[in-house]
C-alpha positions in Angstrom: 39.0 -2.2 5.8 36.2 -1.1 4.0 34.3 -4.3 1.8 31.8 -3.2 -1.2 31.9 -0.1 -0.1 30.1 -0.5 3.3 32.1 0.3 6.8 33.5 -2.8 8.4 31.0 -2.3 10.8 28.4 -3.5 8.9 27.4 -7.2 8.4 24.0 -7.5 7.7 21.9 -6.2 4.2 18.9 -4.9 3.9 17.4 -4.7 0.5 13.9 -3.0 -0.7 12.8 -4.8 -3.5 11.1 -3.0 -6.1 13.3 -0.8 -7.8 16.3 -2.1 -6.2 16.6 -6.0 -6.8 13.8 -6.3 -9.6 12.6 -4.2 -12.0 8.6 -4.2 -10.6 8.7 -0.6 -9.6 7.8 0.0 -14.1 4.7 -2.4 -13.1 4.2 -0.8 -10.1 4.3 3.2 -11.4 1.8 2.0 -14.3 -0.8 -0.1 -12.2 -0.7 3.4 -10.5 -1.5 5.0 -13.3 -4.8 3.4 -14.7 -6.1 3.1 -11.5 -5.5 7.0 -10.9 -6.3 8.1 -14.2 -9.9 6.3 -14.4 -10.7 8.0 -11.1 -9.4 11.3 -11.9 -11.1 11.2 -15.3 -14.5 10.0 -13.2 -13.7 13.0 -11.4 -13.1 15.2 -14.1 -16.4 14.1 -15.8 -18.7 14.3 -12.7 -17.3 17.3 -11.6 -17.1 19.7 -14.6 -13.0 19.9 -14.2 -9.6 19.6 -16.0 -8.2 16.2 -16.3 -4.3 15.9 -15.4 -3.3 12.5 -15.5 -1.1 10.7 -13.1 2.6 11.4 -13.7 4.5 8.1 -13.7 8.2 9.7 -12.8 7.1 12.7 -11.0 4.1 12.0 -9.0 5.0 8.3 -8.2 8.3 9.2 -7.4 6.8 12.1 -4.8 3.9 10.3 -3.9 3.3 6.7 -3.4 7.0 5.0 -4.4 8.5 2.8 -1.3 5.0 3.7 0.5 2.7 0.9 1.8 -0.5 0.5 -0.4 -3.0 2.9 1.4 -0.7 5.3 2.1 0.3 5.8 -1.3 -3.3 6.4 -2.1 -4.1 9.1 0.6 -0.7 10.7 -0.2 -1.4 11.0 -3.8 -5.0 12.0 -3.6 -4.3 14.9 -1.1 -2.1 15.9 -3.5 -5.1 16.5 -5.9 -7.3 17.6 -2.7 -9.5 14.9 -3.0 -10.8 12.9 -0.1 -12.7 9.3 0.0 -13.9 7.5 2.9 -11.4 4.9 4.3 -13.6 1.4 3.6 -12.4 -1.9 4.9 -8.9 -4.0 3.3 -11.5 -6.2 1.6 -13.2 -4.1 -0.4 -14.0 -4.4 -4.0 -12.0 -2.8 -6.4 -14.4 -0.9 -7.8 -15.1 0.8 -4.5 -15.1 4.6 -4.3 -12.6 4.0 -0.9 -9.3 3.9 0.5 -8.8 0.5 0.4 -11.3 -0.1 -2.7 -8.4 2.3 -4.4 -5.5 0.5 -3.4 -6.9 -3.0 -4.0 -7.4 -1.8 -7.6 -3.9 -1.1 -7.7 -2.9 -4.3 -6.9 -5.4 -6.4 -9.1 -3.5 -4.4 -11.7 -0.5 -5.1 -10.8 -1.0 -9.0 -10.4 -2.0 -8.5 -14.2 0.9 -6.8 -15.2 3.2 -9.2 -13.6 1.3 -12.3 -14.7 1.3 -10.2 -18.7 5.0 -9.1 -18.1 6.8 -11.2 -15.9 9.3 -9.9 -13.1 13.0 -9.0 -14.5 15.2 -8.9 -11.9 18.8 -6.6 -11.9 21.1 -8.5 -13.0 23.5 -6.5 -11.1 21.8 -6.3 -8.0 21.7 -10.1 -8.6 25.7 -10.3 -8.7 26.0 -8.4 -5.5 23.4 -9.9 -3.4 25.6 -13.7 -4.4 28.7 -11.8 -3.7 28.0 -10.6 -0.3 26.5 -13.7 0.5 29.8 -15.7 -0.5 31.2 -13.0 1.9 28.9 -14.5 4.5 27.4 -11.2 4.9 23.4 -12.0 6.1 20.4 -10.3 3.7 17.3 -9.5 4.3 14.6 -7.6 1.8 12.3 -5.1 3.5 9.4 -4.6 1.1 5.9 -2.7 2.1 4.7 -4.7 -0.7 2.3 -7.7 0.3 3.2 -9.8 -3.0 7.1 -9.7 -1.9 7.1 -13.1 -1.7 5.3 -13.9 -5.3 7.7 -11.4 -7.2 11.0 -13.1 -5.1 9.7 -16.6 -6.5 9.0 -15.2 -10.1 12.2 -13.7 -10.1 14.0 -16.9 -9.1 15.6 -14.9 -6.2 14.3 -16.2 -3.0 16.6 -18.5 -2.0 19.1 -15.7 -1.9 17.9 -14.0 1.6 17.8 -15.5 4.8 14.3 -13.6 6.0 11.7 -11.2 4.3 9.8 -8.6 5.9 6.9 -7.6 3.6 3.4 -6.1 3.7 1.8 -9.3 5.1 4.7 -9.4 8.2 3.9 -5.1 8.6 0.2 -5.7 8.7 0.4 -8.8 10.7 3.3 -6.8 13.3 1.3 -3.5 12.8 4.6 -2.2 11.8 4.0 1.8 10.5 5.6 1.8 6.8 8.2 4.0 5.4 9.3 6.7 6.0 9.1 5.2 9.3 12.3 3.2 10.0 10.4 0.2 11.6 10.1 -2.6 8.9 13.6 -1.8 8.9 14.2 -2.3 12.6 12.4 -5.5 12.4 14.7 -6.6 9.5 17.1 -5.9 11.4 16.1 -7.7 14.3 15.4 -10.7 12.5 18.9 -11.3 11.6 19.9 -10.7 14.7 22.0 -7.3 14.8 21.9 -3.8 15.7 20.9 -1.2 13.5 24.3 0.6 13.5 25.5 -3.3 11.9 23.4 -3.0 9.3 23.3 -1.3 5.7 19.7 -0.3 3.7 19.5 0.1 0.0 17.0 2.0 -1.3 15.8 3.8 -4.5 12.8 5.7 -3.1 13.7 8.4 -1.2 11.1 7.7 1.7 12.9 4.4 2.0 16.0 6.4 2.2 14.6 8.4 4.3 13.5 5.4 7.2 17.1 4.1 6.8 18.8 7.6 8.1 15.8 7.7 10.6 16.5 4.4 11.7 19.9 5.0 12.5 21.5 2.0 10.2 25.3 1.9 9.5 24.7 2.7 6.2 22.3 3.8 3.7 23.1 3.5 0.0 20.7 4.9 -2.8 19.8 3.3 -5.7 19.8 5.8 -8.3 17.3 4.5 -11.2 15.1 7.4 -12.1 17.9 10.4 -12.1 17.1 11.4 -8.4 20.6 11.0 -6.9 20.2 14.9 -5.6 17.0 13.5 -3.8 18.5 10.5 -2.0 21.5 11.9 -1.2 19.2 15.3 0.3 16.6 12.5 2.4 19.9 10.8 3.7 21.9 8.3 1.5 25.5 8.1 2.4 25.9 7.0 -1.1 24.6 7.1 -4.5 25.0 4.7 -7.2 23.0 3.6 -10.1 23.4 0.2 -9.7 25.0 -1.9 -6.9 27.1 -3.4 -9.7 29.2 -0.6 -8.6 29.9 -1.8 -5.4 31.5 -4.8 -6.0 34.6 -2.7 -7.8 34.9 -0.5 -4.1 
């Protein structure tokens, strides 16, 4: 018998965090876009060409959503053909690098959340109590390296038994997604097979590492209208918010 709408195979959860249990992906999608826009308008200036902005649905979405930091920036910049010099991870933010580019993002970020706050899904909030009542075991999988901050601001960390973030990939030199592995190391640290286990994602190169990685279930998190895009990089199922589940 099937529970939430998983196989009765499955027994652990592993949840992505932005986009999926809090809303931070919004913060996320517009520290992207003033650090991109003030280099591409640099660019633009220096260079003699048009200025297109950064698209906050379409090129986020395509680009750098569910990607670890500096991957996010090279994918997005060979998008534009633009290449910059890799740097170190503690460059300033004002560096014309890689890294320089990423820590940017992330200074902004810390702004925005510190301005904003982090909301969290309230329905994503009632599952993730549900399924623990159910004694299922949950894990998040984040690339992000302030997973930890945004679980405490959100007043949800005492809701997972382990976290597998940015700081544990780096640490592990665990490839990010769409490589399954920070998934396989969730896994591994609550102490089940990958076939046992269920992912939900809302970007679709999340999506894509739980199909790779050969979980027992991938669900997408439909919040941006690209159910046709998660279900085509591997979800098993679509919902718009795991509300949903606990009626299956």
């Amino acid at each position: 018998m099937w529970m939430f709408g998983l196989p009765d195979s499955v027994i652990a959860l592993l949840f992505d965090l932005d986009g999926v249990l809090t809303q931070t992906a919004k913060l996320h999608a517009s520290a992207w876009k003033l650090t991109f826009d003030e280099l591409l308008q640099r660019r633009a200036v220096a260079e003699g060409r048009e200025f297109i902005a950064f698209d906050q649905v379409d090129d986020y979405d395509e680009y750098v959503d569910g990607l670890p930091r500096a991957d996010g920036v090279r994918s997005f910049l060979r998008s534009r053909d633009i290449e910059l010099p890799e740097g170190d991870p503690d460059d300033p933010t004002d560096a014309l690098t890689i890294h320089g580019v990423g820590n940017d993002k992330n200074a902004r970020l810390l702004k925005l959340i510190h301005e904003r706050g982090v909301e969290s899904y309230p329905g994503s909030v009632r599952f993730v109590r549900a399924a623990a009542a159910a004694g299922l075991s949950r894990a998040v999988v984040s690339s992000s390296a302030n997973c930890h901050d945004v679980l405490i601001a959100a007043g949800l960390s005492e809701l997972f038994d382990t976290v597998i973030d940015g700081v544990v990939a780096a640490r592990d030199h665990l490839p990010g997604k769409p490589a399954p592995d920070t998934f396989l190391a969730g896994a591994r640290a609550l102490g089940v097979e990958p076939r046992q286990a269920a992912v939900f994602e809302d970007a679709l190169a999340g999506v894509q590492a739980g199909r790779v990685g050969g979980f027992g279930w991938v669900v997408g998190v439909d919040r941006v209208g690209q159910a046709d895009g998660l279900r085509a990089h591997g979800a098993d199922l679509v919902v718009s918010d795991l509300e949903e589940l606990l009626s299956r």
